[in-house]
C-alpha positions as semicolon CSV with decimal commas, in nm:
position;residue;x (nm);y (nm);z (nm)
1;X;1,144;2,676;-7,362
2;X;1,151;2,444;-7,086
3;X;1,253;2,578;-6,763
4;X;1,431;2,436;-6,409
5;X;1,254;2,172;-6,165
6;X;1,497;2,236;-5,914
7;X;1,460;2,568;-5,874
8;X;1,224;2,872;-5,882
9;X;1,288;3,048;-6,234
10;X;1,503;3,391;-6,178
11;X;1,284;3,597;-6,325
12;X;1,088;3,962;-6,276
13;X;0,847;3,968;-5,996
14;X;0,508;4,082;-6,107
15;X;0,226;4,282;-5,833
16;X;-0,108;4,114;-5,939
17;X;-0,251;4,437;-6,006
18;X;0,002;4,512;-6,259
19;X;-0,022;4,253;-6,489
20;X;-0,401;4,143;-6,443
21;X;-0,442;4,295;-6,724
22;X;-0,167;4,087;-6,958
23;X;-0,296;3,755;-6,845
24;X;-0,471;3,516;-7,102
25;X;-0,750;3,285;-7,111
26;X;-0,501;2,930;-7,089
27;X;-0,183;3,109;-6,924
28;X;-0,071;2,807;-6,631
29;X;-0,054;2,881;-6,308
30;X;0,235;2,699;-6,117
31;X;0,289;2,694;-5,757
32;X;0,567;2,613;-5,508
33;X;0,405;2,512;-5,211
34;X;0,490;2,490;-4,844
35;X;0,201;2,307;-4,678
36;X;0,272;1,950;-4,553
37;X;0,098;1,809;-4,877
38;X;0,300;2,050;-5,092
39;X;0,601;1,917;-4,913
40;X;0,474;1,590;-5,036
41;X;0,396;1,620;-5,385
42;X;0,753;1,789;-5,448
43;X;0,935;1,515;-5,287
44;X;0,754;1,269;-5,460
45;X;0,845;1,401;-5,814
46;X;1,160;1,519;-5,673
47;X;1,018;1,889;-5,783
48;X;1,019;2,234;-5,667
49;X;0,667;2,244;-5,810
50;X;0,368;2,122;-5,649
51;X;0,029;2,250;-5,776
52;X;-0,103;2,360;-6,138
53;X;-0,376;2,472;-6,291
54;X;-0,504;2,764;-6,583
55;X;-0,670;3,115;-6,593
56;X;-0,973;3,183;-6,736
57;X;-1,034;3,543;-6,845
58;X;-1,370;3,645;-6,804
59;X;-1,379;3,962;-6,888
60;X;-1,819;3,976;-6,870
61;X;-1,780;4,033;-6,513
62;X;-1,451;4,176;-6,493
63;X;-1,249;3,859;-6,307
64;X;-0,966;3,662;-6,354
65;X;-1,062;3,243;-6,260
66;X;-0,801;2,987;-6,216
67;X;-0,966;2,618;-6,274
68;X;-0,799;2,368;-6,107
69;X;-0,819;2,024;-5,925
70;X;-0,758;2,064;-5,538
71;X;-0,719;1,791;-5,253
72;X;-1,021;1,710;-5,077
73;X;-1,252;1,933;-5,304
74;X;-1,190;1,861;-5,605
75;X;-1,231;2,097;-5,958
76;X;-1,313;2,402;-5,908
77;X;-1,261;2,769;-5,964
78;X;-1,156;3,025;-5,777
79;X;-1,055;3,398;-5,837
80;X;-0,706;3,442;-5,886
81;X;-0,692;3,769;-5,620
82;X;-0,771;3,525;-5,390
83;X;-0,404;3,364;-5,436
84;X;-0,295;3,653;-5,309
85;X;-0,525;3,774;-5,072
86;X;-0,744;3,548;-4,964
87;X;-0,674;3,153;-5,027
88;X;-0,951;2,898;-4,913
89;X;-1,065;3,210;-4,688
90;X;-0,745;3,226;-4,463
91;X;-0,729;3,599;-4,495
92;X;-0,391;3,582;-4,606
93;X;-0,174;3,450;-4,938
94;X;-0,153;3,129;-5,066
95;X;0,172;2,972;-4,872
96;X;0,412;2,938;-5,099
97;X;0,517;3,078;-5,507
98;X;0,349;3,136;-5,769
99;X;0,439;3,160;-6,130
100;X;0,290;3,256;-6,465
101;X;0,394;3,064;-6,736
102;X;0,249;3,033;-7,087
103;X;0,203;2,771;-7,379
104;X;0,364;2,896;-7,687
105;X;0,024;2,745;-7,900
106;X;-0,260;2,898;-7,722
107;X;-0,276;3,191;-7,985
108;X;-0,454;2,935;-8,177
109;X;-0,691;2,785;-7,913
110;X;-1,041;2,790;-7,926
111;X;-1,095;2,960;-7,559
112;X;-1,476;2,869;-7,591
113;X;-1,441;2,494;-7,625
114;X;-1,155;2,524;-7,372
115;X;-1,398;2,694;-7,118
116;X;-1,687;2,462;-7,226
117;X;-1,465;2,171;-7,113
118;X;-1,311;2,296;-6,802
119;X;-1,664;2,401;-6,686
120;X;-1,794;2,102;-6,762
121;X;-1,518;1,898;-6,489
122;X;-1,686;2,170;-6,220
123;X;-1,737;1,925;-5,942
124;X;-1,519;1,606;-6,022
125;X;-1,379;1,490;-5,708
126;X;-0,969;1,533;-5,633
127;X;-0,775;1,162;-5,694
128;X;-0,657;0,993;-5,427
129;X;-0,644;0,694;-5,591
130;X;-0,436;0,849;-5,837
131;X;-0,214;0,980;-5,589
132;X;-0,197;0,644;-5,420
133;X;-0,096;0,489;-5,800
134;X;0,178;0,759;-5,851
135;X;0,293;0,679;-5,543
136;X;0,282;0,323;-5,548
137;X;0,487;0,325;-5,894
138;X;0,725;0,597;-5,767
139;X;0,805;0,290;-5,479
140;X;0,814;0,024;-5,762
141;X;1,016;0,213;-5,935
142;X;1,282;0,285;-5,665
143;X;1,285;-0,071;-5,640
144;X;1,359;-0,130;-5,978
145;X;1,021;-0,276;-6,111
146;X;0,961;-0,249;-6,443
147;X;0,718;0,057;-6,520
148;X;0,363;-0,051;-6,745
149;X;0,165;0,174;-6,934
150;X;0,040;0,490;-6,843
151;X;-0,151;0,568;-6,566
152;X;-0,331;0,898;-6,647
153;X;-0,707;0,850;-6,570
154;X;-0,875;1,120;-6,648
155;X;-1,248;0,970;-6,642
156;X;-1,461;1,057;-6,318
157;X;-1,139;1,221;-6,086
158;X;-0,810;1,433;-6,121
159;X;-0,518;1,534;-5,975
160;X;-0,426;1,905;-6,047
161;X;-0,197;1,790;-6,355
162;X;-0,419;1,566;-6,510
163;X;-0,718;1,803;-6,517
164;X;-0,512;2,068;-6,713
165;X;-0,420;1,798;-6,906
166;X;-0,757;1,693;-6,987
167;X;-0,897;2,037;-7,065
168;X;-0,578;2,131;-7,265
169;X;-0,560;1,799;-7,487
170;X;-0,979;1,897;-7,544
171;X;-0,796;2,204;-7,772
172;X;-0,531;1,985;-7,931
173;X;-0,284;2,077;-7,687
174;X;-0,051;1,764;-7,557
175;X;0,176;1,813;-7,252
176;X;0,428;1,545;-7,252
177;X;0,491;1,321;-6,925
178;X;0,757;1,157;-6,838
179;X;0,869;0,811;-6,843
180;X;0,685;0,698;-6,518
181;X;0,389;0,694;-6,653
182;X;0,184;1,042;-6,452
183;X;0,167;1,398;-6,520
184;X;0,309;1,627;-6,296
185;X;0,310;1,950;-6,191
186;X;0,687;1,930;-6,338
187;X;0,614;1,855;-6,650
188;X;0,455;2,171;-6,729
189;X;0,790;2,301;-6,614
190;X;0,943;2,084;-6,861
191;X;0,777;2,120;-7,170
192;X;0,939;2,323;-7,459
193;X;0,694;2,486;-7,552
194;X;0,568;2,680;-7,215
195;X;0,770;2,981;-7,099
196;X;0,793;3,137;-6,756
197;X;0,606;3,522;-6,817
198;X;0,676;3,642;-6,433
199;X;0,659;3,540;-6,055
200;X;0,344;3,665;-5,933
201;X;0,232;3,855;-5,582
């Protein structure tokens, strides 16, 4: 089921230590930020929803790893406690929401190939020139140009969306974006076949 871009879901509220155990290798993270970037992002795809990326279980060494694509580091991976308890080394939450949210085809996944791949984007520099082409066609587009083909990249830089796409589509996953032509954090919001599981803190 899809779910709202407007609004954060209504749904239970889930203490990390809780439900660390009920995660899954490929469950998407979504977050509602506040930063000035955040701010940004969300008014640019005229979402509440501002960052994704997806959790890795590795259970070997007992943590729980989100990979994702960050501005001005790039791919990495980080623990997820550190969303709540610790982000970049602030000492204190990640500023904003979180939510856990799940694709209804990941039963089926290959998690090895999945982790292969994501491990393999380690290091990739963050987009900004795929931030300046969303942007640039959101203005086009507002000025009625006529939208051309798709501008997903995904060859030597990401943006958070397009390097869960990437490392999703590697698994014969597809997450379908809209008409203009990017991937957003939205349109993991949007797809039918990813459902909210709970808010997390």
């Amino acid at each position: 089921m899809s779910f709202s871009t407007d609004k954060f879901p209504e749904i239970s509220v889930c203490n990390y230590v809780s439900v660390r155990n009920e995660l899954r290798s490929g469950d998407i993270l979504l977050a509602s930020g506040s930063t000035v970037f955040s701010r940004l992002i969300q008014n640019a795809t005229k979402s509440i929803w501002s960052h994704v990326g997806f959790i890795l279980r590795v259970d070997a060494i007992d943590r729980i790893m989100v990979l994702e694509s960050v501005e001005s580091i790039g791919v990495r991976t980080v623990p997820l406690s550190s969303y709540i308890n610790n982000y970049n080394g602030t000492g204190s939450a990640y500023p904003g929401r979180l939510l856990i949210a799940r694709h209804a085809n990941f039963a089926k996944v290959d998690i090895t190939k999945l982790s292969q791949v994501a491990v393999d984007l380690l290091g990739y520099p963050y987009s900004g020139e795929d931030i300046a082409r969303i942007a640039a066609r959101i203005g086009m587009a507002n000025l009625g140009f006529h939208k051309d083909q798709p501008i997903i990249q995904g060859q030597n830089a990401f943006i958070c969306s397009e390097y869960v796409y990437e490392c999703y589509k590697s698994v014969g996953i597809n997450v379908d974006y809209d008409e203009e032509g990017y991937i957003a954090p939205a349109d993991y919001a949007k797809d039918k076949n990813i459902t909210p599981v709970c808010a997390l803190n």
